[in-house]
N, C-alpha and C positions, 0 to 999 in steps of 0.2 A: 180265365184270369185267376191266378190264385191269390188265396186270402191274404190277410196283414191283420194278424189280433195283436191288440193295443197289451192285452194279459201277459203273452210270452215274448214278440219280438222285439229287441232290444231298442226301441226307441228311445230310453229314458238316458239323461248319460246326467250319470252322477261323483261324487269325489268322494272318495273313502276318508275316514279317519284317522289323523295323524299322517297325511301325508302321500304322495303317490299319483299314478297319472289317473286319470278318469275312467270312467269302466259305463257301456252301455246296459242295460236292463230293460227288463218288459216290469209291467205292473206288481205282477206277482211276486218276481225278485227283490222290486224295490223295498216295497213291503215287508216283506221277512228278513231284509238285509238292514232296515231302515236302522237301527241304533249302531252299527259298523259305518253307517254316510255321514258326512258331516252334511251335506245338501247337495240338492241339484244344479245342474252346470248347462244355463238355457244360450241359446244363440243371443237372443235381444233380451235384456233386463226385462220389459211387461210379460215375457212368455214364464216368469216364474208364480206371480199371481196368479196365472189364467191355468196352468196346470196344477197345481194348489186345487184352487176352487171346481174346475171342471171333470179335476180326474181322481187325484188322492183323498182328499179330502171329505166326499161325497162314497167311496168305497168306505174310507174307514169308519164313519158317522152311519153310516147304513148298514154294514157288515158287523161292528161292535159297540154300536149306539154311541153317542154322543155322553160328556161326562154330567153326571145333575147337582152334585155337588163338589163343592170348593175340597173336600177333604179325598173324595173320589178321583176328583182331578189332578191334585197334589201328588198321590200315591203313583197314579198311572205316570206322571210327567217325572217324576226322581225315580223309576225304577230301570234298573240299571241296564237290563238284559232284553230292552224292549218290551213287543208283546208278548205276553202269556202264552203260553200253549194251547190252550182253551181260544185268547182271541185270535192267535195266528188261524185255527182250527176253521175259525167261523169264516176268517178274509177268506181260504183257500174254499172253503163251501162255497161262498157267496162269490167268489170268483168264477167258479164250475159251473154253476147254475146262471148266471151270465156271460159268462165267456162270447157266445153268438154276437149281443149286443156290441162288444167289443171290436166286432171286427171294420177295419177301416173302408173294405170296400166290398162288405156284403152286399148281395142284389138285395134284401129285402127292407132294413135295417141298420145300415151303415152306420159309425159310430157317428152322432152329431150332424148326421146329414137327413138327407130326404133323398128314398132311391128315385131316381129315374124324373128329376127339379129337369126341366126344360122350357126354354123359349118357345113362342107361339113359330117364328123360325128358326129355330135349333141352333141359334148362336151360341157360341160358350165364349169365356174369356181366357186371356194367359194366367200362369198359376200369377203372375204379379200383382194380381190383385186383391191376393189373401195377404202378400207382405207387407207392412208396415214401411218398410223401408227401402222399398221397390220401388219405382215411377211407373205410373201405368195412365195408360189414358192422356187426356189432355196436359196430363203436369210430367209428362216425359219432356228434360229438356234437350233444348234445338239441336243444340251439338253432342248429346250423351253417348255413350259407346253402343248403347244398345238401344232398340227403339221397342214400341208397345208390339212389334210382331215380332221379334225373336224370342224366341221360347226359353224359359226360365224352368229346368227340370228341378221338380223338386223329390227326395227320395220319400216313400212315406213317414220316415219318422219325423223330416225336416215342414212336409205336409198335416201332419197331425198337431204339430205345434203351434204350424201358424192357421191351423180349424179353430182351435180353441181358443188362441188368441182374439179370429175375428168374432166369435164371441163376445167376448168382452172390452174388446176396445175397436172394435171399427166402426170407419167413418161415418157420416149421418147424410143426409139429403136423399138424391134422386137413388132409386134401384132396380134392377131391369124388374120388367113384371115376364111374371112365369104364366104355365098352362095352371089353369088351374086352382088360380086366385082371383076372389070375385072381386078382390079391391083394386085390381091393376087397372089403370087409367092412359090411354094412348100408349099401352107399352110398360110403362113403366110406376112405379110409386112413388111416391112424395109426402116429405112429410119423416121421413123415418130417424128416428134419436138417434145419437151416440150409443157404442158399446156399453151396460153398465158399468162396468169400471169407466169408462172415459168420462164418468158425471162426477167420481168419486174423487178425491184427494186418498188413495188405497196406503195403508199402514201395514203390515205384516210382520209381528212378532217373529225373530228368530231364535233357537235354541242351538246347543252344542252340539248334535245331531239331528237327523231328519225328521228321528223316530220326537224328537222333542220338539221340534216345529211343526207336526202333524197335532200336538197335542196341544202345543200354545195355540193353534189355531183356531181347535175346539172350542167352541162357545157351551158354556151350559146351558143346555135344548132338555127341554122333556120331550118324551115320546112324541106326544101328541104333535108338537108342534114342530118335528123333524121336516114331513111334508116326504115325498118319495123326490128323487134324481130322476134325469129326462129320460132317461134308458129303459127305465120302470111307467115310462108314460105312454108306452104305445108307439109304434113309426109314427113320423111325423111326415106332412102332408106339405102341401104348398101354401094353405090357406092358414092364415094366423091372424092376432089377435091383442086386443089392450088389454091387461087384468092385470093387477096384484100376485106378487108372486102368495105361490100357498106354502110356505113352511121354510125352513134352512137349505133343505139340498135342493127344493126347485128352483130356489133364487143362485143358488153356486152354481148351477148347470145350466142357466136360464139360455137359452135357444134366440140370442137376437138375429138371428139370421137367417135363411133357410137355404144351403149350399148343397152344392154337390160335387166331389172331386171325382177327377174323368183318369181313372187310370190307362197307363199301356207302361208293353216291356219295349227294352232296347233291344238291340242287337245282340246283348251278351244277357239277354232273358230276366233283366235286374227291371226292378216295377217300377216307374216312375209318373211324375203327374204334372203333367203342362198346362192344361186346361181346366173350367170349373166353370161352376155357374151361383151364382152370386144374388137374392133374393132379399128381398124384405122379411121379419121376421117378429115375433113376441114382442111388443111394447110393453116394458115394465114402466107401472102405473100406481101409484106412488112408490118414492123410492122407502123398501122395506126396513120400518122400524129395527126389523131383528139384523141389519146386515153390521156384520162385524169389524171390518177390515176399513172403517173410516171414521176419522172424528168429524165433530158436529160443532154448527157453528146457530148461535140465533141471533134471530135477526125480524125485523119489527114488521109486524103484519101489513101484508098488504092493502090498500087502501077500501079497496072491495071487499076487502074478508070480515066478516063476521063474529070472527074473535079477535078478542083482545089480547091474546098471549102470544108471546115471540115465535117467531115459525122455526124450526129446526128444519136445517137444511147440512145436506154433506158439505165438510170443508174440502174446499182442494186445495192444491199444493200450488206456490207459486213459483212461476219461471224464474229460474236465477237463484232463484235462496237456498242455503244450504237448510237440510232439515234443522237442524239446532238450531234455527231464527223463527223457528214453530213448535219452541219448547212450552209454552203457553198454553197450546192446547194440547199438545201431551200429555203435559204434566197436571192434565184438570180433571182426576178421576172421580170429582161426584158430580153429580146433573146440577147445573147451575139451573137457577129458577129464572124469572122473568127481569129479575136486575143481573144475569149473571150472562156470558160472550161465547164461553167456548165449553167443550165436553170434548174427553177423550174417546177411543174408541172401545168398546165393550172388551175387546180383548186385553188389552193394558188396563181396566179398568180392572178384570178377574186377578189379572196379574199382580196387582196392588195387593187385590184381597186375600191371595193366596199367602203371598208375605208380611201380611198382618196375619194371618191367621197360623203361622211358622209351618207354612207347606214348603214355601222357599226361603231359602238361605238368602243374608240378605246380599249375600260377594256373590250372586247368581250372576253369571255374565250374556243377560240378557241384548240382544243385538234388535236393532228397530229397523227394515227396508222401508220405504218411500218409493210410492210408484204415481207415476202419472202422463197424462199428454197433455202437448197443447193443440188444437186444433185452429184451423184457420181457414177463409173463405168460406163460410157458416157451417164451419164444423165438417166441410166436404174434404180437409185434406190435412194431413199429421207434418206439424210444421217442430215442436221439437217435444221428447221425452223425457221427464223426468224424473231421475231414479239416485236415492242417498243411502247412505246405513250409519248409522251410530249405537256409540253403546248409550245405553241409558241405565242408570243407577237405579236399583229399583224402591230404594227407600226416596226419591226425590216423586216418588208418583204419591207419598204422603205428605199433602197439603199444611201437615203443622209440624214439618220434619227442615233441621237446617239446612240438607241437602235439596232439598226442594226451593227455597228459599233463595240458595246458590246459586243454582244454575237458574232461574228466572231473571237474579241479577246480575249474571256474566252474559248472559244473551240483551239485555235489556242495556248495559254496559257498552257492550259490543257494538249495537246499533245507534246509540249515541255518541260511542266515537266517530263512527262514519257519517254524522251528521254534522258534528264539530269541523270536522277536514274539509266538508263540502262548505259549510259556511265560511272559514279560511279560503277555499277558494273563490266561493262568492266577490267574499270582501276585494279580496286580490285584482281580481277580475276587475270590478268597479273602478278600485284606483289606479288602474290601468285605460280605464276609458271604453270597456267593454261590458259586458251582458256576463251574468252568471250563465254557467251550462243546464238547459231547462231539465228538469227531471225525468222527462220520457224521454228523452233523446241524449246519445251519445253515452259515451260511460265516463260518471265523475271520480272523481280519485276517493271517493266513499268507499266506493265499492270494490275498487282495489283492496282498500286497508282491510278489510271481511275477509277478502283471500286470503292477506299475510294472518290474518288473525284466527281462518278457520282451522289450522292445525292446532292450536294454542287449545282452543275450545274441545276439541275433540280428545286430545291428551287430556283435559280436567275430565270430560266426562268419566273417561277412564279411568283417573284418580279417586274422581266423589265413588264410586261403585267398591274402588278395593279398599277407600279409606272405612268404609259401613257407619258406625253411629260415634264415632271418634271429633267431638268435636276440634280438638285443638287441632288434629290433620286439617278438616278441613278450613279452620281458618286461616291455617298457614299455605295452604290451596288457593284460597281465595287471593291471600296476599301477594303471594306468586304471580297471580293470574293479574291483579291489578299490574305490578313493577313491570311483566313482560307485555300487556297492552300499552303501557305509557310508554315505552320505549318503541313500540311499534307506530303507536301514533305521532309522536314526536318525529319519529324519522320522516313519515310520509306527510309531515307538514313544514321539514325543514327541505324536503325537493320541492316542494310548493315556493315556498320561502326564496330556495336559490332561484329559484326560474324566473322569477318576477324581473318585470323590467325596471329601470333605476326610475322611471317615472312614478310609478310608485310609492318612492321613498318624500317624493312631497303631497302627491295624493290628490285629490280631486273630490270636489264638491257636488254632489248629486243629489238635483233634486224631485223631491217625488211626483208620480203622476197625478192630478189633480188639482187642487186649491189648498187640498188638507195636510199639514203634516210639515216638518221644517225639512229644511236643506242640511243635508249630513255630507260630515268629510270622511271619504276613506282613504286610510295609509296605511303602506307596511308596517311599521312599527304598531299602530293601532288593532289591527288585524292580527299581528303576534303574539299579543298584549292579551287582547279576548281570548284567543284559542288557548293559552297557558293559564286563562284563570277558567275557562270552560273544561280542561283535562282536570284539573283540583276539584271541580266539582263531580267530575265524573265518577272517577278513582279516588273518593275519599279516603280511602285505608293509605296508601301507597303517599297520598300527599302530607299527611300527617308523620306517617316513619320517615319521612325525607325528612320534616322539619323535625321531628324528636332528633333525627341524627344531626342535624345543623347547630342543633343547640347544645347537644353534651359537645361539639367538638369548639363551639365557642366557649363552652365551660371549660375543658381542658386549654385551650389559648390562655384564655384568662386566667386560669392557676400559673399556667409557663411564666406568662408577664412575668406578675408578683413575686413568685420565687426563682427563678432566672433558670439559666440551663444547669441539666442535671450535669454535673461535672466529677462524677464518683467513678472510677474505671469500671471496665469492663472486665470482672473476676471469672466470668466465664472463659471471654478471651486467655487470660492471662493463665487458668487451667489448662488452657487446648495448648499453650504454648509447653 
């Protein structure tokens, strides 16, 4: 069977700079190519994390160390030409001297596998069981084109991607038990986490090219606390284990799994991989202090715990929300203490410091992805994915900066208009004789208005960033942003408005449940009434320039009165003639 190294054969398929169709790459190439990419070009959005952390990111960090300080980093991350000479020097060494490790389907050593992982009966599964996006097993459905026994070839580069993805984001529960492992019980193990990333709410700084999102990646590590990548750890066996990861790169390469891909050729001699075998694997035990790629959230000790101080726990990302309605904890770059809710991630935290410290410019047009799952029937099966990118200004990650300021209150803005509509339809509701629409179920016209409104938000981001430290830009930004949400909102409360039935308009009396509390009347008018005094509080700026311009044009009226109409010709006209 011949080899597939992950080093030279073009697995990687990336997009060049400035434009042009995509181009395949092996490791090596990417790397010495990396300031010509603008980035990589993955099948499923999670497969850009998981090759990040499993593969690039752990060569460059090991091959030319990790950056130690802010000023070191800085330098490395604005140099134009990529890496050095020297560090290319070191990739390509460090490349040579592992290259074997690489290979995807060596017999001794396979990248990220375990040679010769088998059942106690030599079952294997369809490759569908490494996809994400695959049906396999029992959640094949009734009628689908394909079922759990037709074979799913996958080519090795399209196979490597989703290795390293189950890594870090497959599912949790039962897993066959192999030869091998003294913990398999009837067959099989139970008991087994989420992929790490699948615990995280995952953040991932982007830069202008590759070569600068390998760099914004970089956490400042000292030596010590590097830790070696799993390739450096010896073949790995069937038998594993709970621990702490030990350092940076053993936590980027952590091994939740223990697989094995079953290659064969086709007819026309081309490698392909249908089958695998799929294993319990490394239980990360607690989730590591040093991981970079997620903000933090506290949250009040448990009842059993022993301290007093708020437990810091990864934030995840929520179904449905665009990232900018998680500008809060973005934008939180110092450790809140025990009266404090959120923390950014380490990486956007350096990033702050670097443009405090003028490593970066502050119009850097830094790019934020958003990765995550959601899991469902305990975590046994990937129900939906969620993945955003925004720009984010990098002077608003300084806490006593106006831009900071800003976008906390156009998000916060934002979300109360959507609250406003929904109690407009509340009300509506009522004086029609019905129920409000409950908040887990169904979609309220809130969350509509977030749609119309999440372009709005996304254009400012992109303004606060090129406006830099210009205060009057941005308050004419912000003013903007008020006049074009009241208009947004106003529309999607005046289809509220039409739709309502004429009953309505005399309203109904409702009264609450209990003993306590009086009996309220709701009516249209009364319901229109609130919402137009609830947008004026919302949009103070916007509601105020309304009424400055109501009142010079009642001042111009009232001059007309007094001195009647201007009745002097028209000496322009009278020149054009």
């Amino acid at each position: 069977m011949p080899g597939y190294n992950l080093v030279d054969e073009p697995w990687l398929t990336v997009r060049p700079v400035g434009g042009g169709p995509p181009v395949e790459l092996g490791i090596a190439e990417v790397l010495a190519r990396c300031h010509e990419l603008e980035g990589l070009v993955v099948e499923f959005s999670t497969q850009l994390p998981a090759v990040l952390r499993q593969v690039l990111l752990p060569v460059v960090a090991d091959a030319t160390g990790a950056p130690r300080s802010f000023r070191q980093k800085g330098e490395r991350l604005m140099r134009e030409g990529g890496f050095t000479k020297d560090e290319l020097g070191s990739l390509q060494r460090y490349l040579d001297e592992h290259r074997a490790k690489f290979d995807l389907f060596d017999p001794v050593a396979p990248f990220g596998q375990v040679a010769g992982l088998r059942t106690a009966k030599g079952e294997t599964k369809g490759s569908a069981a490494l996809v994400a996006t695959a049906a396999s097993g029992n959640n094949v459905p009734l009628f689908a084109s394909r079922t759990d026994a037709d074979p799913l070839d996958l080519t090795p580069a399209r196979a490597a991607h989703w290795l390293v993805h189950t890594h870090c984001w497959d599912t949790a529960a039962i897993k066959t038990g192999v030869v091998g492992d003294d913990q398999v019980k009837a067959g099989k193990t139970t008991g087994n986490p989420k992929g790490p990333l699948g615990q995280l709410g995952v953040i991932v700084p982007i830069g202008r090219t590759l070569y600068e999102t390998l760099l914004l990646n970089l956490p400042l590590t000292p030596p010590k606390a590097l830790g070696v990548p799993q390739w450096k750890r010896g073949p790995h066996g069937p038998v594993w284990e709970s621990r702490a990861a030990e350092g940076l790169l053993d936590l980027w390469t952590w091994q939740a799994r223990r697989i094995r891909l079953i290659p064969h050729q086709d007819d026309a001699g081309r490698l392909k991989v249908t089958r695998v075998v799929i294993s319990a694997g490394d239980r990360l035990t607690p989730t590591s202090e040093q991981e970079p790629h997620t903000a933090w959230t506290f949250t009040a000790p448990a009842k059993k715990s022993a301290s007093v101080l708020p437990e810091r726990r990864p934030r995840r990302h929520t179904q449905g929300k665009a990232a900018w309605r998680g500008l809060d904890a973005l934008l939180a770059p110092i450790r809140q203490g025990p009266d404090g809710a959120f923390e950014t991630s380490i990486l956007l935290d350096e990033v702050s410091a670097l443009q405090e410290e003028g490593e970066l410019p502050a119009d850097y047009p830094l790019q934020v992805e958003t990765f995550g799952m959601v899991y469902g029937t305990q975590s046994s099966v990937v129900e939906d994915v969620i993945h955003d990118a925004i720009p984010l200004p990098l002077l608003a990650l300084h806490q006593d900066s106006e831009a900071h300021q800003l976008l906390l209150d156009v998000a916060e803005q934002a979300e109360q208009l959507a609250q406003a509509v929904n109690n407009l339809s509340a009300d509506l509701r009522r004086a029609a004789g019905t129920d409000p629409i409950p908040g887990d179920k169904g979609q309220r016209p809130g969350d509509l208005l977030l749609h119309t409104l999440d372009p709005l938000v996304r254009r400012l981001l992109a303004g606060v960033r090129d406006a830099g430290t210009d205060d009057d830009i941005l308050e004419r930004g912000r003013l903007a942003w008020e006049e074009l949400a009241h208009r947004r909102a106003r529309d999607a409360a005046n289809e509220l408005l039409l739709a309502a039935p004429a009953t309505t308009f005399a309203g109904r009396v409702v009264s609450p449940a209990g003993t306590l509390g009086k009996p309220q009347t709701y009516r249209l008018g009364t319901a229109g009434g609130n919402f137009r005094h609830r947008l004026d509080e919302i949009l103070p700026r916007y509601a105020d320039a309304v009424r400055e311009a109501a009142a010079v044009r009642e001042a111009a009226a009232a001059r007309a009165a007094e001195t009647g109409p201007d009745l002097e010709p028209d000496r322009g006209a009278d020149l054009d003639d």
